[in-house]
C-alpha positions in Angstrom: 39.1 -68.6 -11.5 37.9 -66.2 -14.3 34.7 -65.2 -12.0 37.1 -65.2 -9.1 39.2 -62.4 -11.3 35.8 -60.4 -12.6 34.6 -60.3 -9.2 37.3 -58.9 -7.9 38.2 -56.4 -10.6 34.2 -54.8 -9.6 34.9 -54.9 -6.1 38.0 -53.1 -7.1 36.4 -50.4 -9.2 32.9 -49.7 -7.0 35.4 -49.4 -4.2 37.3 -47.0 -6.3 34.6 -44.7 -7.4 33.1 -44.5 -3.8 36.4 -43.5 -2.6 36.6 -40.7 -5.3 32.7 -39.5 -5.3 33.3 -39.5 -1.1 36.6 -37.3 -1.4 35.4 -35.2 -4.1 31.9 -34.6 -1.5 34.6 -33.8 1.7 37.1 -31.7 -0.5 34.0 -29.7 -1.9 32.8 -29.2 2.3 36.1 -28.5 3.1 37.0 -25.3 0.9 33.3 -24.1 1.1 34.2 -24.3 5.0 37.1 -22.3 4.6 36.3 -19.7 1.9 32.8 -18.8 3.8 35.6 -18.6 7.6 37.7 -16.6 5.3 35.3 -14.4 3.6 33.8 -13.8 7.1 37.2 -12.5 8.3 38.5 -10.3 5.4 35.0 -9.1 4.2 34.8 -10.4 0.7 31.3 -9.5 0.0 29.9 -8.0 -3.2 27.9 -5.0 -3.6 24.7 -5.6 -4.8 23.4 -2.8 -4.3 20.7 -1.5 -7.1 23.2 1.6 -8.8 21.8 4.6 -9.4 19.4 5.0 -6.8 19.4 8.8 -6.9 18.3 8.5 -10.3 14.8 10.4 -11.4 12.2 7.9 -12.9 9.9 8.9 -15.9 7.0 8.5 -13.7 8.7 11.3 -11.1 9.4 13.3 -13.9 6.4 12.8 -15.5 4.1 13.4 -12.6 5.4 16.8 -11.7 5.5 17.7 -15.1 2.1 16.8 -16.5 0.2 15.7 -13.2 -2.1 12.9 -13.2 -3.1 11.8 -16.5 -6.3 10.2 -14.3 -7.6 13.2 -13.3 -5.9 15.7 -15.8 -9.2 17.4 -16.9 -9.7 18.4 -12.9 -6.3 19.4 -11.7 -3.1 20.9 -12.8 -0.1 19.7 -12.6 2.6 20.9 -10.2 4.4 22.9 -12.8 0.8 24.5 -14.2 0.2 25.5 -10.8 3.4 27.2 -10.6 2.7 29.0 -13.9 -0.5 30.2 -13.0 0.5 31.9 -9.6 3.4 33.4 -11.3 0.8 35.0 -13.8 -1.4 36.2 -11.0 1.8 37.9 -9.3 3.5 39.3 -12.9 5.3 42.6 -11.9 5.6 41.6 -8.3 8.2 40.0 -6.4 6.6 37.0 -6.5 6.5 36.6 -10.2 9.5 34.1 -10.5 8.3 32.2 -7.4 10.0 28.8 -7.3 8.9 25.4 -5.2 11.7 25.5 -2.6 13.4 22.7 -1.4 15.7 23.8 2.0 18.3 21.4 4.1 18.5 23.0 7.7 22.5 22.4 7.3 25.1 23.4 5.6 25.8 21.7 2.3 29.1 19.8 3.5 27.4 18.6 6.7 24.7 17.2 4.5 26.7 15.6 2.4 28.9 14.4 5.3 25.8 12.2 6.6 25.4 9.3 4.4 21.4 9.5 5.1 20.5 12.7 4.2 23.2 13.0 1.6 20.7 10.6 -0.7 18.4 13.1 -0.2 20.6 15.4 -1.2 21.4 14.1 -4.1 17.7 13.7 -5.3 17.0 17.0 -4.6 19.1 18.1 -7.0 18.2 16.0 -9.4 14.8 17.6 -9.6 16.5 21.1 -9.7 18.4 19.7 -12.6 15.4 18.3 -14.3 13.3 21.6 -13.5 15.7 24.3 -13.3 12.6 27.1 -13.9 10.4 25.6 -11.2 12.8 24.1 -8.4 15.1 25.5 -6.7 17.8 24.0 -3.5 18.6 25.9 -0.3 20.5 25.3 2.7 20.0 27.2 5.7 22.1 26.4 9.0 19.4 26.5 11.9 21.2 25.9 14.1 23.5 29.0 14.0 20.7 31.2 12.4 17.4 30.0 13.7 15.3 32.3 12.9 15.7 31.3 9.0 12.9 29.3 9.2 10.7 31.2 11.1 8.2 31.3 8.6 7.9 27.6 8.6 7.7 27.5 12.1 4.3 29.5 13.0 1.7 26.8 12.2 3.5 23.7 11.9 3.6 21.2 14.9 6.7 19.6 13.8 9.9 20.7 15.4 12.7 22.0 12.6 16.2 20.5 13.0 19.0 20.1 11.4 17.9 16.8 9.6 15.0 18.4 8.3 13.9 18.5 4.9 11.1 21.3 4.3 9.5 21.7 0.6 7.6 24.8 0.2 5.7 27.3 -2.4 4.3 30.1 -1.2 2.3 30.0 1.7 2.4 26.5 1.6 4.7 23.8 2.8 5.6 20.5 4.5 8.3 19.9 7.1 10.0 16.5 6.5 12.4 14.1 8.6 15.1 12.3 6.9 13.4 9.5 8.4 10.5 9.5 6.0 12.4 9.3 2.8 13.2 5.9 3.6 11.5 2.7 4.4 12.6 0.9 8.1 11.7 -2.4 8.7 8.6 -3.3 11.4 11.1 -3.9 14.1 13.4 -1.7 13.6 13.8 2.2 13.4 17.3 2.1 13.2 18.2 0.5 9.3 16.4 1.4 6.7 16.1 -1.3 3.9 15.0 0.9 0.9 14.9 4.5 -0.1 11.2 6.2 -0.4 13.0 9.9 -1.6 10.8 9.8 -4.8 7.8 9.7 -3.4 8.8 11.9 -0.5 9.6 14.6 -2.5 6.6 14.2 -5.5 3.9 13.8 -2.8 4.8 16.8 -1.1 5.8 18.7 -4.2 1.8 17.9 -5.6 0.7 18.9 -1.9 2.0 22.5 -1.5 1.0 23.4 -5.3 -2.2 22.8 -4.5 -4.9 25.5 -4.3 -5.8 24.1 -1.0 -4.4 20.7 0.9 -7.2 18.8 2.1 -7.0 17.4 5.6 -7.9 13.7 6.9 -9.2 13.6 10.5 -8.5 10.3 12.6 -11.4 9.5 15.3 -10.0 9.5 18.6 -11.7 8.6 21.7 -13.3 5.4 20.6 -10.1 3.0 21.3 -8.6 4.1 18.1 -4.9 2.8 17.8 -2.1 4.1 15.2 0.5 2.1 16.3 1.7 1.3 12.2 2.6 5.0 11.5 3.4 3.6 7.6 -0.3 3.8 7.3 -0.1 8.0 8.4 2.9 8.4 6.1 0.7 7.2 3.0 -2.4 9.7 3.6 0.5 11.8 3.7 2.2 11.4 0.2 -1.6 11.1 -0.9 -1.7 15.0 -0.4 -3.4 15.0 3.1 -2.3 17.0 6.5 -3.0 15.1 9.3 -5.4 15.9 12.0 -6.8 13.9 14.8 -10.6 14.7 15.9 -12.3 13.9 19.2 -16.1 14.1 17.6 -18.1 14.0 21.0 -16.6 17.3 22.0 -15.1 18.6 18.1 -16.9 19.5 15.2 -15.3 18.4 12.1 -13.1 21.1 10.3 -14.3 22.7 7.2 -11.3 21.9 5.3 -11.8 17.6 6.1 -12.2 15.6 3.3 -11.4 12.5 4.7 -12.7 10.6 7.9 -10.6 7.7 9.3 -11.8 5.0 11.6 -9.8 2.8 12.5 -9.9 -0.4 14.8 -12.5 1.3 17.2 -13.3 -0.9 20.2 -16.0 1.7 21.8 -18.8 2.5 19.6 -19.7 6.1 18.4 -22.3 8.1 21.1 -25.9 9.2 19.9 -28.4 10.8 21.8 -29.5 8.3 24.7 -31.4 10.8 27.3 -29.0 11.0 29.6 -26.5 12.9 26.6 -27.6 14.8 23.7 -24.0 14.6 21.7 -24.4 12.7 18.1 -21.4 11.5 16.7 -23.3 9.7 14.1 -25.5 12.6 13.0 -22.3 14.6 12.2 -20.6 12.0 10.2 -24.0 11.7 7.9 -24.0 15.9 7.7 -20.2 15.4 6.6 -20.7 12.7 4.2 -24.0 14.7 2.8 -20.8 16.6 1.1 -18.8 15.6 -1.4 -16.3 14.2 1.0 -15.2 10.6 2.1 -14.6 8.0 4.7 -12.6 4.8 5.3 -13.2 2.3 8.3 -11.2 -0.7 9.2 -12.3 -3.3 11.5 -11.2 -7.0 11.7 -12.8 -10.3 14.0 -11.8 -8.5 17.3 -13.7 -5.6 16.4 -16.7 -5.6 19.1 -20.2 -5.1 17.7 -20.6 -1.7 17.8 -24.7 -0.7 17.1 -24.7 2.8 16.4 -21.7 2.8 13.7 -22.4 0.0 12.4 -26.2 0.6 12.2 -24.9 3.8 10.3 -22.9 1.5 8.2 -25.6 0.0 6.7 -27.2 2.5 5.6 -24.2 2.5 2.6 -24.3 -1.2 2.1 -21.8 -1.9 4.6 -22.7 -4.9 7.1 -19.8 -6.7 8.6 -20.5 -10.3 9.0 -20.8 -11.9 12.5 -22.2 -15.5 13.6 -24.7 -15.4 16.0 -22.9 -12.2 17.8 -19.4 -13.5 17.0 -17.5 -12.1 14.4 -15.8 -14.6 11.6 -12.2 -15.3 10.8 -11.6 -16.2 6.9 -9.3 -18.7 6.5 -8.2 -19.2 2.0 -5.3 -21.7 2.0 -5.3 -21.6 -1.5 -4.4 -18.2 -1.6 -2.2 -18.2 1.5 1.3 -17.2 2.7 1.3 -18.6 6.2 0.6 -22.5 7.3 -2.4 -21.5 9.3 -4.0 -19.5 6.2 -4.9 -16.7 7.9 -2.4 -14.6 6.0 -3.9 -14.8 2.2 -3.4 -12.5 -1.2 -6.8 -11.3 -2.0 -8.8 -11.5 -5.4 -8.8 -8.2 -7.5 -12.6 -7.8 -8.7 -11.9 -6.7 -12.3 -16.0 -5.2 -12.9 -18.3 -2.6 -12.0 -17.0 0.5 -9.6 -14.5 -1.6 -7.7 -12.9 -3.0 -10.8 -12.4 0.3 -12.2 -10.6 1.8 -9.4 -8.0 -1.0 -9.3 -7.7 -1.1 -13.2 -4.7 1.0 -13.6 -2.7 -1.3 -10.8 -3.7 -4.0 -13.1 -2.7 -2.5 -16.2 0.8 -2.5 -14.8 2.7 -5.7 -12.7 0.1 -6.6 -11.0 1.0 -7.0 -7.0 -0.7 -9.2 -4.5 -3.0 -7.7 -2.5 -2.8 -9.1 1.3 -5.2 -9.7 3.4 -4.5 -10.8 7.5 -7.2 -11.8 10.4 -9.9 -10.5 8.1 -13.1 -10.7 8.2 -16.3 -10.9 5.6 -18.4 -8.2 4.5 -22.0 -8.4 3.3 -24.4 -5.7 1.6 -27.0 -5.0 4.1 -30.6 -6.1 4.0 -32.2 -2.3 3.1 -29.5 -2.4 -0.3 -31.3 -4.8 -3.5 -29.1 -6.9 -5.1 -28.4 -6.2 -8.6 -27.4 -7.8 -11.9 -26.0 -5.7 -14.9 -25.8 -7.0 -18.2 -24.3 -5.0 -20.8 -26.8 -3.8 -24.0 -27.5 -6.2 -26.9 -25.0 -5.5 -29.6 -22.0 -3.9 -27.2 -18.9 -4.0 -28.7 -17.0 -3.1 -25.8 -15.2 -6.1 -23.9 -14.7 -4.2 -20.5 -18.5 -3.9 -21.1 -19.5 -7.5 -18.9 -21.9 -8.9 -16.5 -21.2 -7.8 -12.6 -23.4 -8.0 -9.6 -23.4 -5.1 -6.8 -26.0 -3.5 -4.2 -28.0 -0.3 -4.9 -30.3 1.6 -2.5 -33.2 4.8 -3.6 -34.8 6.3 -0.8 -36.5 10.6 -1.0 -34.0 11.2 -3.5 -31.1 9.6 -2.4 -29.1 7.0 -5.0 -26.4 4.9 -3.0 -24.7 1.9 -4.8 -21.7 -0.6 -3.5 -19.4 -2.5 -5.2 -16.6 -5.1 -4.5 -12.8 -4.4 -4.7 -11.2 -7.5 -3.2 -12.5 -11.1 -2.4 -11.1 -14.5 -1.1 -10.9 -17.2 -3.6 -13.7 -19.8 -4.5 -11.8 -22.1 -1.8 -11.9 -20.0 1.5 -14.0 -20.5 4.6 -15.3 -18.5 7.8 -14.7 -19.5 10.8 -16.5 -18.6 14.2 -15.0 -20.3 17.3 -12.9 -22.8 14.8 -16.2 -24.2 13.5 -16.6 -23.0 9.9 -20.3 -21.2 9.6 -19.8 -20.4 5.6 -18.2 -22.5 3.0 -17.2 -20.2 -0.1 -17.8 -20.5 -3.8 -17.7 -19.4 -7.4 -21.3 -18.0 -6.9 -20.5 -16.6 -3.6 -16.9 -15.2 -2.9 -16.5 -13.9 0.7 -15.9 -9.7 0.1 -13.0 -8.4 2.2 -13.2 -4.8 0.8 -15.9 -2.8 -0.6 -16.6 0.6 -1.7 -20.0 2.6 -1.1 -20.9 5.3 -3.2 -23.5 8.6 -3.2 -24.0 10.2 -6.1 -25.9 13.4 -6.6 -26.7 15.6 -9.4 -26.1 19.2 -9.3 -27.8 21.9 -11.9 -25.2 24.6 -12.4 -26.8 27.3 -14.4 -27.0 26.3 -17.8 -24.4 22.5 -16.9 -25.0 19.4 -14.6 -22.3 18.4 -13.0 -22.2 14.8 -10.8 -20.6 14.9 -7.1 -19.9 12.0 -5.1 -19.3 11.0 -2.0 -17.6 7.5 -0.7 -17.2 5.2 1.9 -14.4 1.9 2.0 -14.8 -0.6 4.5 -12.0 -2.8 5.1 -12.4 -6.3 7.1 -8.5 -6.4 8.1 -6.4 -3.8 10.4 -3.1 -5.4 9.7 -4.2 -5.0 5.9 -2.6 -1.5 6.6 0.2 -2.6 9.1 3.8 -1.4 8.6 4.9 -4.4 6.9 2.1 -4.8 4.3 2.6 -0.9 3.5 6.1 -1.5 3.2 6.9 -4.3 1.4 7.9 -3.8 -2.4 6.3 -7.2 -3.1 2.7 -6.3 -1.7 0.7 -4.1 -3.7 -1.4 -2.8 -0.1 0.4 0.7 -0.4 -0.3 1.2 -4.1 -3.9 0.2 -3.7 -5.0 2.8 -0.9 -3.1 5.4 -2.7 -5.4 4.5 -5.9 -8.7 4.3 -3.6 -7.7 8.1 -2.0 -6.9 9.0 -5.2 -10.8 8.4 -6.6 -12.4 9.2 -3.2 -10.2 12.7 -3.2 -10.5 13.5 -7.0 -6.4 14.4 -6.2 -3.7 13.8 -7.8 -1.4 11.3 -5.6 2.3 9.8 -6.3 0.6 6.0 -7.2 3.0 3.8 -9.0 6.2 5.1 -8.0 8.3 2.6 -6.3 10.5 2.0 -3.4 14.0 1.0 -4.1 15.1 -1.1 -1.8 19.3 -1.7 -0.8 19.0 -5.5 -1.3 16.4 -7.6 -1.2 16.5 -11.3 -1.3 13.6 -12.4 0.2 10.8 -14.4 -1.7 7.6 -13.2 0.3 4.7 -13.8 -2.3 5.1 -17.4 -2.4 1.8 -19.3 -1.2 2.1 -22.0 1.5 1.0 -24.5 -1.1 3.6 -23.4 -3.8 6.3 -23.6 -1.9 5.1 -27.0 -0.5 5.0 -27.9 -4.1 8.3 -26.3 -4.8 10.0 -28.6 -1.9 8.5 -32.2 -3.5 9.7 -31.4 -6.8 13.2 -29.8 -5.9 13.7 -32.9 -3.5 11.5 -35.7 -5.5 12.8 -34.9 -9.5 16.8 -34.7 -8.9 16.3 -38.3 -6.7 14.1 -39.9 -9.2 16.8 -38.6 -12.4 19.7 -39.7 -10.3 17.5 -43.5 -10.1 17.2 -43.1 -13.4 20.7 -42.5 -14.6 21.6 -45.5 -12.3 19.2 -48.3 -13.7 20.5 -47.2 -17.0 24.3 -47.4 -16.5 23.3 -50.6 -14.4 21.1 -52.0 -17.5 23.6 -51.3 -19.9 26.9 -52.5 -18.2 25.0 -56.0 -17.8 24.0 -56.3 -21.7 27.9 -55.9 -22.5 
């Protein structure tokens, strides 16, 4: 009878507790049902907003004040250059010349639009900060057009009353209140952070300059800018944007920057039927001390003549028996099929050192998407650097990179990004090349020609580049536009050393909310799923065996 009465007393209880642990688990369903209906309804949502978002950074501040500390021994900063041309206009009109800033609207209509009233409001912050140097205008164009006549003769943008135009002197740039905000890829219609810092700062540095440089994009071989992100960065890196037809153009004096991008036709040369050389005038450009940049990924086409002219800087994008190769890293990547992968800084040599002031700070992934390999070219040696016996510096190391000497002429190419030791290359799904420590798979390098010039009684060293890129979608709209990618910040750096300009690097979107977590690798989150849903099972067994051990020992 006693075992009869224990017995029962256990049934009683286990049934008790998993009647409470199942109403607790239905009461807890129930009001998250109804509060989530309710908050639905009535709109009880939080701001989370970032505050402050028309507030200045130090960097802002510090960039128009000082310029950039990288290149401070070769260019002023924006208020120097406003200095010096009120000095070289003293007792004129001009001699307390300001950078402009003008709204095409009248002030309350501005501040009436939610959009451009952001950009309102940053603008004059910077008057605030820089009373002396920057001034705010609003002029109604709409009822007086001919206000911005000036602006008006050379420019190919149309002036509106959303436009934004910053200007010094003879110079200026026309702005929509588009492009002081980031949209997402699919969308044009809400914006999901605000760019107005480096809208304002790029073209603050651009119009105080003693002459904007322009960057030409090659047309007429296939060329695609679909991802317009990838225009708006040349622009806040100084640049005005020019598009150039070279079989029937002659590039423009003022170019120091060549574009190629995605070509699917190759580049003409002489072939006795035509006489035009496309290739002979990018070698007379780059004979200057000017630059070039060429994407291509695996759907690129072989294309001789460019890439024949490629390799005479190093470049030589790798193919498999006339198919080109698709680098797959899972270890590195953020999509299942690990074609989507965060590339390796290189942290020595030439490449290193352009990328070591993004690595001095939070350092960003770098992604990399349908990519494929680059190799140095047969005619470039391969070459070893060890530092001298006895050097004390530590950034001083070991590094391999390419160098070519031919009649005077001293070329040298150096890695910026690789795939990890784990990646492969892939041509028709068959991998062809199985990566390593000893041999990591380049995805972007950068080629340089140095030449010394005897100035009277000085020597001074000019330079000329060319970055190859083995990904298009490297420079897509959402990898340009993500805050968690550092793809942006990293061609502003490269344009930076290529240009010998100062450029707005390091100043950050700030986005309205953000709660996505986009730099997680496919394997860490697969390792993040077993332990969230493996540890919390195996402490709950656990916690059981032990309540069950030590109610039996009582």
């Amino acid at each position: 009878m006693k075992m009869k009465a224990s017995t029962g007393r256990k049934l009683r209880y286990g049934g008790m507790s998993l009647f409470l642990t199942a109403l607790i688990i239905a009461v807890i369903i129930i009001v998250n049902v109804i509060f989530s209906a309710l908050a639905q309804k009535f709109a009880w949502y939080g701001d989370l907003t970032p505050p402050l978002l028309f507030t200045l950074s130090d960097e802002c501040i510090d960039l128009i004040k000082n310029g950039d500390a990288e290149y401070a021994n070769s260019t002023k900063s924006p208020i120097e250059m406003v200095d010096q041309v009120r000095a070289e206009n003293a007792g004129t009109e001009n001699a307390d010349m300001k950078i402009k800033i003008i709204f095409c609207d009248e002030v309350d209509k501005v501040k009436a639009n939610s959009a451009q009233n952001y950009v309102f409001e940053t603008a004059h912050q910077l008057a605030a900060e820089f009373p002396d140097y920057i001034e705010v205008l609003n002029y109604n164009v709409v009822r007086n057009p001919t206000s911005v006549d000036e602006y008006r003769a050379t420019s190919r943008t149309n002036i509106t009353s959303t436009s934004v135009i910053i200007a010094f002197g003879t110079e200026y740039r026309i702005r929509t209140v588009n492009s002081f905000y980031v949209f997402d890829d699919d969308s044009s219609d809400e914006p999901w952070a605000y760019n107005g810092e480096k809208a304002f700062c790029s073209s603050i540095l651009a119009v105080t300059r003693a002459e904007s440089p322009v960057a030409c994009l090659t047309t007429n071989h296939g060329e695609a800018f679909t991802d317009e992100e990838f225009l708006n960065t040349l622009i806040d890196a100084g640049y005005i944007i020019e598009t150039l037809d070279m079989a029937s153009q002659e590039i423009p004096e003022r170019c120091r920057l060549l574009v190629v991008f995605n070509p699917d036709t190759d580049f003409l040369v002489p072939d006795g039927v035509s006489d035009i050389d496309e290739v002979e005038k990018l070698d007379r450009f780059l004979d200057g001390t000017n630059s070039m940049m060429v994407f291509m990924d695996p759907a690129t086409p072989r294309l001789d003549n460019l890439e024949s002219y490629l390799e005479e800087w190093g470049i030589s994008f790798d193919r498999y028996e006339g198919d080109t190769r698709l680098i797959m890293d899972k270890s590195q990547a953020l999509t299942t099929d690990g074609y989507t992968f965060m590339g390796e800084y290189v942290t020595t040599g030439f490449g290193g050192s352009l990328t070591k002031d993004m690595r001095s700070r939070t350092v960003k992934p770098i992604v990399f998407k349908n990519a494929m390999s680059i190799s140095y070219s047969d005619v470039y040696e391969p070459t070893h650097y060890t530092p001298e016996e006895g050097s004390t510096n530590e950034n001083d190391v070991e590094f391999d990179y390419g160098t070519y000497s031919q009649d005077g002429t001293y070329r040298d190419i150096f890695d910026i990004f690789t795939t990890s030791a784990k990646a492969v290359a892939l041509a028709n799904g068959v991998e062809v090349e199985v990566a390593s420590d000893a041999n990591l798979l380049k995805l972007m390098t950068i080629s340089r020609e140095s030449r010394t010039q005897q100035e009277f009684y000085s020597t001074m060293q000019e330079n000329s580049y060319v970055l190859a890129c083995g990904s298009v979608d490297f420079a897509s709209t959402k990898m340009l536009q993500s805050t968690s990618y550092g793809n942006t910040d990293l061609l502003l750096t490269a344009l930076r050393t290529m240009g010998q300009e100062p450029v707005p690097v390091g100043l950050e979107f700030k986005p309205f909310a953000d709660d996505t977590i986009d730099t997680i690798t496919t394997a860490e989150s697969t390792q993040y799923t077993l332990v969230l849903s493996i540890v919390p099972a195996v402490i709950a067994l656990i916690t059981g065996i032990v309540v069950i051990v030590r109610r039996k020992n009582r």
